[in-house]
LOKEMI-200988 format. One line per 5 residues: number of its first residue (from 1); their letters; for each residue x, y, z of C-alpha. Coordinates in pm, whole numbers, plus 32768, in hexadecimal, padded with zeros to 4 digits. Layout:
residues N
NUM> a> X,Y,Z  ...
end
This chain:
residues 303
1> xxxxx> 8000,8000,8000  807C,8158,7FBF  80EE,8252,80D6  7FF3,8376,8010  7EBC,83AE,7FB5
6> xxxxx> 7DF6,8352,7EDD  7E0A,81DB,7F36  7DE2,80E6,7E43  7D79,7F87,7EBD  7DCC,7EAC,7DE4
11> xxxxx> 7F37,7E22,7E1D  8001,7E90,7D0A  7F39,7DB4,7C23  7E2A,7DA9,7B4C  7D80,7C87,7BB1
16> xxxxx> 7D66,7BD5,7D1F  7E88,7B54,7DA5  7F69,7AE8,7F0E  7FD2,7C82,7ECE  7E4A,7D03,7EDC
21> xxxxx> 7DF9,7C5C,8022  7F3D,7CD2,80B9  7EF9,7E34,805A  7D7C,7E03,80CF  7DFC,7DBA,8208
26> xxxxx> 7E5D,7F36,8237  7D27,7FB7,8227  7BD6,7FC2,82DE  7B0A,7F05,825B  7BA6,7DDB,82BD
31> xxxxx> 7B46,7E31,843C  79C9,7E03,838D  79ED,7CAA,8339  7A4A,7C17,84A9  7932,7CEB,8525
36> xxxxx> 7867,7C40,8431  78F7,7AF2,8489  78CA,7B42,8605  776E,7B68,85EE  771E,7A39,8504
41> xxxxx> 77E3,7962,862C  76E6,7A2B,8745  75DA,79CB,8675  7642,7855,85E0  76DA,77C6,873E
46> xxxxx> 75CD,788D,8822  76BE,7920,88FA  7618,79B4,8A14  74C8,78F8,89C3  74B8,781F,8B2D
51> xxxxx> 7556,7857,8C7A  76CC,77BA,8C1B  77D7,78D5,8BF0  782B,78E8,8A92  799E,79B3,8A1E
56> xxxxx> 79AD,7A51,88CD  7B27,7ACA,889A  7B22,7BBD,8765  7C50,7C5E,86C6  7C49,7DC8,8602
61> xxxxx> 7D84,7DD0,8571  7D7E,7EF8,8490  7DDA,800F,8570  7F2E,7F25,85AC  7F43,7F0A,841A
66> xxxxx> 7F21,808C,83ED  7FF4,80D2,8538  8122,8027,8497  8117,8087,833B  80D0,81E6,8370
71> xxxxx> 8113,8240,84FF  7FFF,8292,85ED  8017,8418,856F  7F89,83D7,843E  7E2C,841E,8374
76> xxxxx> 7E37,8282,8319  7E31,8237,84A4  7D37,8369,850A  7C36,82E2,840B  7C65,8184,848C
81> xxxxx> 7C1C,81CA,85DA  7ADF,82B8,8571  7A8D,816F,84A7  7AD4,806E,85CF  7A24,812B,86D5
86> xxxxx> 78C7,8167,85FC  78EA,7FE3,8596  78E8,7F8A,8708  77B1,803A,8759  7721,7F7F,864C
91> xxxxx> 7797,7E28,86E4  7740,7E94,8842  75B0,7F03,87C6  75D7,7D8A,8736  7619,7D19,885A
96> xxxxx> 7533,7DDF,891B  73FB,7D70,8827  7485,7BDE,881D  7502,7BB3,89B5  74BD,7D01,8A73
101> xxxxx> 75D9,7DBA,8AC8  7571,7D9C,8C38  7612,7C21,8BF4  7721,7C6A,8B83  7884,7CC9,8BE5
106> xxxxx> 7959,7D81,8AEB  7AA6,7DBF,8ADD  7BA2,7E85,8A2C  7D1C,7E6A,89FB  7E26,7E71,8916
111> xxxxx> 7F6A,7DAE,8900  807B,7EEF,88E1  808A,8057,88B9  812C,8107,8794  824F,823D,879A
116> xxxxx> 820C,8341,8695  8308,832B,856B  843B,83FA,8585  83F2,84C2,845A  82E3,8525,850D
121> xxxxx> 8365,855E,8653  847A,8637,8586  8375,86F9,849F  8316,8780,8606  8473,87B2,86B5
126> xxxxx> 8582,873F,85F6  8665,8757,873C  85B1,862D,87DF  868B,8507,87B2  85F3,83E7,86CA
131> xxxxx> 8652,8345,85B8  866C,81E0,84EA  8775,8126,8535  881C,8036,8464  8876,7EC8,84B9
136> xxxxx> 897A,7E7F,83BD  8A2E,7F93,8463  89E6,7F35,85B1  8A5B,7DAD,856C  8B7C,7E3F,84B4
141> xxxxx> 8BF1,7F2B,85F7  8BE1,7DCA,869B  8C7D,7D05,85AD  8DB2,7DCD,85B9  8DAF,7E0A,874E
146> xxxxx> 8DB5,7C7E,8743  8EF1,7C8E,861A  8F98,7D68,8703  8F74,7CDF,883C  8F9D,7B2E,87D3
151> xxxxx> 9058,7B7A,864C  8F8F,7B3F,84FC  8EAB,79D8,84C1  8F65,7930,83A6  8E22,794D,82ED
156> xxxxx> 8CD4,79A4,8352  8C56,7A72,846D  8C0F,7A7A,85DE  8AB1,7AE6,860C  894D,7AC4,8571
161> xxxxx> 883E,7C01,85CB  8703,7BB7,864F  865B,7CC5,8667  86C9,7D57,878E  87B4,7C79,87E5
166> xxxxx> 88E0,7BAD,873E  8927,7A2B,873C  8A85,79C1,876D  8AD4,78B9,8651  8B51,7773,86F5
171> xxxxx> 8C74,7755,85E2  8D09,78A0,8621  8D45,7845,878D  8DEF,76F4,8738  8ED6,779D,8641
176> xxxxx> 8F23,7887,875A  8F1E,77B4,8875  8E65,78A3,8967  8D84,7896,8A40  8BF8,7918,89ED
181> xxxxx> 8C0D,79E0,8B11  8D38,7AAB,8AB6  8C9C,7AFC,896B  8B4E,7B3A,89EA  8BFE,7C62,8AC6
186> xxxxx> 8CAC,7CDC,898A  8BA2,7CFF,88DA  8AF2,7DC0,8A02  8C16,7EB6,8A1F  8C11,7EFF,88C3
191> xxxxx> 8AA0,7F24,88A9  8AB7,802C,89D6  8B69,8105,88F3  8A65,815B,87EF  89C3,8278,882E
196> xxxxx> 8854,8228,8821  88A3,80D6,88DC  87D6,8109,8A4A  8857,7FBD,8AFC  88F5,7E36,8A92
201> xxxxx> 88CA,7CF1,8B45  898E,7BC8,8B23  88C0,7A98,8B2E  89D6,7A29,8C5F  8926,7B31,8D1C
206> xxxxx> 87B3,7B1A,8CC0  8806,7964,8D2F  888A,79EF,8E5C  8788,7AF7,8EA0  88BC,7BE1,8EF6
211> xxxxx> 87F2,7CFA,8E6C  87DE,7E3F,8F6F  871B,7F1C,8EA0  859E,7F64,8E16  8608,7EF2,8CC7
216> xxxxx> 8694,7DDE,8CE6  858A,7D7F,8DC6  8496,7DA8,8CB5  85A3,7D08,8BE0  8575,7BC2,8CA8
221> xxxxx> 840C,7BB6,8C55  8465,7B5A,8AEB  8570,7A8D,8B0C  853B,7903,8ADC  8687,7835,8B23
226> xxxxx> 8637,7736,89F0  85F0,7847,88F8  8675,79BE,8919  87BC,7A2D,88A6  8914,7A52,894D
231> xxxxx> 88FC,7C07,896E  87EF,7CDC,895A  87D3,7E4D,8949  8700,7F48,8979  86DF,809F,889C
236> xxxxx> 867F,81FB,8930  8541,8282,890D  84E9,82AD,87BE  85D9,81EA,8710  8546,80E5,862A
241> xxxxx> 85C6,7FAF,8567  84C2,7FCC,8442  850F,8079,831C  83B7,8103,82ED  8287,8149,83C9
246> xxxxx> 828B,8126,852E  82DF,800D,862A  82C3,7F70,878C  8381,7E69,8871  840D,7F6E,895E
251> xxxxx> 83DB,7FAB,8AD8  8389,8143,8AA3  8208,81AB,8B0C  81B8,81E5,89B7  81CD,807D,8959
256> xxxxx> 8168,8003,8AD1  803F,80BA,8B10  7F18,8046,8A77  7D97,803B,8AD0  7CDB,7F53,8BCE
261> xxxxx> 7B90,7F9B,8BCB  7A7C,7EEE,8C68  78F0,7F06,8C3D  77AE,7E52,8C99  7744,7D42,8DA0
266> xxxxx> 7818,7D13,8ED3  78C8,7E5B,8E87  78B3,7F82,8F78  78F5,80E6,8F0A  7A28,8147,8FAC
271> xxxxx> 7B85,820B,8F51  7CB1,80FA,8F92  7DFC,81B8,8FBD  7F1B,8087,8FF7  7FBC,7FFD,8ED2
276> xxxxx> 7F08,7EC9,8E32  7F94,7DF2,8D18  7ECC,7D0C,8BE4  7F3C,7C28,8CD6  7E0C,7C92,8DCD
281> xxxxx> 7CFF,7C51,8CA5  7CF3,7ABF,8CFD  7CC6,7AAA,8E5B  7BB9,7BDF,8E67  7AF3,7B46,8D88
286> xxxxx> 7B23,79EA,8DF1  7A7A,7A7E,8F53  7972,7B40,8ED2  7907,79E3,8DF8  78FE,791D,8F50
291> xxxxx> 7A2F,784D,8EC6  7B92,781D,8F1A  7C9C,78E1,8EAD  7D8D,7812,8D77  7E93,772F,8E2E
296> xxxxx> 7FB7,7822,8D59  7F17,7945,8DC6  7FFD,7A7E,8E66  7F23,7B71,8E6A  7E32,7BEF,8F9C
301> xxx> 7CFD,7C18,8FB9  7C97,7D86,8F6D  7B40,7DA5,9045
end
C-alpha cells in the first residue's frame, strides 16, 4: 500500500492476487468482516442463549496495520480509529438486541502501544533525539570489537542479529577457543558505545538474574533460557529498527501503556489508580464468571 493518498487497493496488480489481500489488510474494512463474523458466531453457537458463561475473544487488527505502516500520527490511523470505534457501537447494539448488555461483560485491551515516527517527532522539534538505526552497522561495530579483542575468524563471522539481540555462532567460538561468556561481555561493551544504545544484557546475567536495574528487570520478563539470544540491547526512546512506519517491543510508556477497560455485569463504576497489567484481564474475569482463575495465570484479580 502506498504511504499517500489516494489509495489504491488493489495490490500492484490488475487482477486478485496473495499482493491484494496483503494490501487489504491495511485498511478498514477489514475490521468489518470479523465484526461480521463475530456476530454470525453470537448468533450460530447461541452464545449467551442459557445460563452457561459463554467467551467470545475478537481481534480488530487494523488500527495495529495502520499504526505500523504509517505511525499513530497519521490521517490512515485517525480514520481507523473513527472507523473502529463507530463499528463497535454497532456490535455492542447487536449485542444489546441478541443477549442484553445487562449480561454481558465487555472488555477492552490492546496488546502494545505505538511511538510516533521520528520524522514526525522531528517535523515538530528537530532537537529531540530519534532516529532509525541501522543493524548492519550495529553488527558491524560488533563484529570488529570482537576482531579486535579475540583476532579475525578465518572465514565467516561471530554473530547473527535478532532483532534486538545477537546470537553468538557456535563455530566462531571453536575457532577461537573462548569462552561464550567472554564474548557475550564483548559484545556488551561494544554495544554500550553506540549512541542511541540505552542498556545490554548478557544472557550470563539474565541466567543468573544478576540484573540491579528496572530494565533489566523488565528484560527478564522476555527472556526464555531454550530460545533467546546470547545479548540483547535496548535503544533510547525513539529509536526504531524498521525502515519505514513505526514500531514497538520497547519498555518506554508509549509502547507500555495501553487501555483496560471494563463495562457491564459485575463491574462497579470506580477510578483505579495502581498499575495493572493484560496480565490482570484473566483472573478478573475468571471471578466475575464464578470460575477459577487459568492454572498459568499471573495476573490479579482487578475487583
Amino acid at each position: 500500500m502506498p504511504t499517500t493518498f489516494p489509495k489504491k487497493v488493489d495490490g500492484g496488480k490488475d487482477r486478485v492476487t496473495g499482493s491484494y489481500f496483503e494490501a487489504f489488510d491495511h485498511v478498514p474494512w477489514n475490521n468489518d468482516l470479523v465484526a461480521e463474523l463475530a456476530e454470525l458466531l453470537v448468533e450460530q453457537e447461541r452464545l449467551g442463549a442459557d445460563g452457561t458463561p459463554d467467551l467470545l475473544c475478537v481481534g480488530f487488527s487494523q488500527p495495529d496495520k495502520a499504526g505500523h505502516a504509517y505511525g499513530p500520527d497519521s490521517h490512515e490511523v485517525m480514520d481507523m480509529v473513527v472507523r473502529t470505534d463507530r463499528l463497535l457501537e454497532e456490535f455492542f447494539q447487536f449485542l444489546d438486541r441478541r443477549i442484553g448488555l445487562k449480561n454481558c461483560v465487555i472488555v477492552l485491551t490492546a496488546d502494545h502501544g505505538i511511538p510516533s515516527m521520528p520524522e514526525h517527532i522531528h517535523a515538530r522539534n528537530p532537537h529531540i533525539p530519534a532516529g532509525r538505526i541501522n543493524g548492519a552497522e550495529l553488527l558491524a561495530t560488533c563484529e570488529a570489537a570482537l576482531n579486535g579483542k579475540f583476532g579475525p575468524l578465518a572465514e565467516g563471522r561471530w554473530l547473527l542479529r535478532d532483532d534486538a539481540s545477537f546470537l553468538i555462532l557456535p563455530g566462531a567460538l571453536k575457532e577461537k577457543n573462548v569462552a561464550a561468556s567472554a564474548v557475550q561481555e564483548a559484545v556488551r561493551e561494544a554495544l554500550l558505545t553506540v549512541d542511541y544504545v540505552q542498556a545490554a544484557y548478557t544472557r550470563d546475567q539474565l541466567e543468573r538474574g544478576a540484573v540491579n536495574d528496572e530494565r533489566g528487570r523488565q528484560m527478564l520478563l522476555s527472556f526464555n533460557r531454550a530460545r533467546s539470544g546470547d545479548v540483547f540491547y535496548q535503544v533510547k526512546p525513539y529509536y526504531f529498527s524498521r525502515q519505514t512506519g513505526s514500531n514497538h517491543g520497547t519498555p518506554y510508556n508509549y509502547d507500555t501503556h495501553v487501555p483496560l477497560l471494563w463495562f457491564g455485569a459485575g463491574v462497579k463504576p470506580a477510578v483505579h489508580p495502581e498499575r495493572v497489567g493484560v496480565s490482570d484481564l484473566a483472573p478478573t474475569l475468571s471471578r466475575l464468571l464464578g470460575l477459577p482463575a487459568p492454572p498459568q495465570s499471573t495476573g490479579s484479580v482487578l475487583f
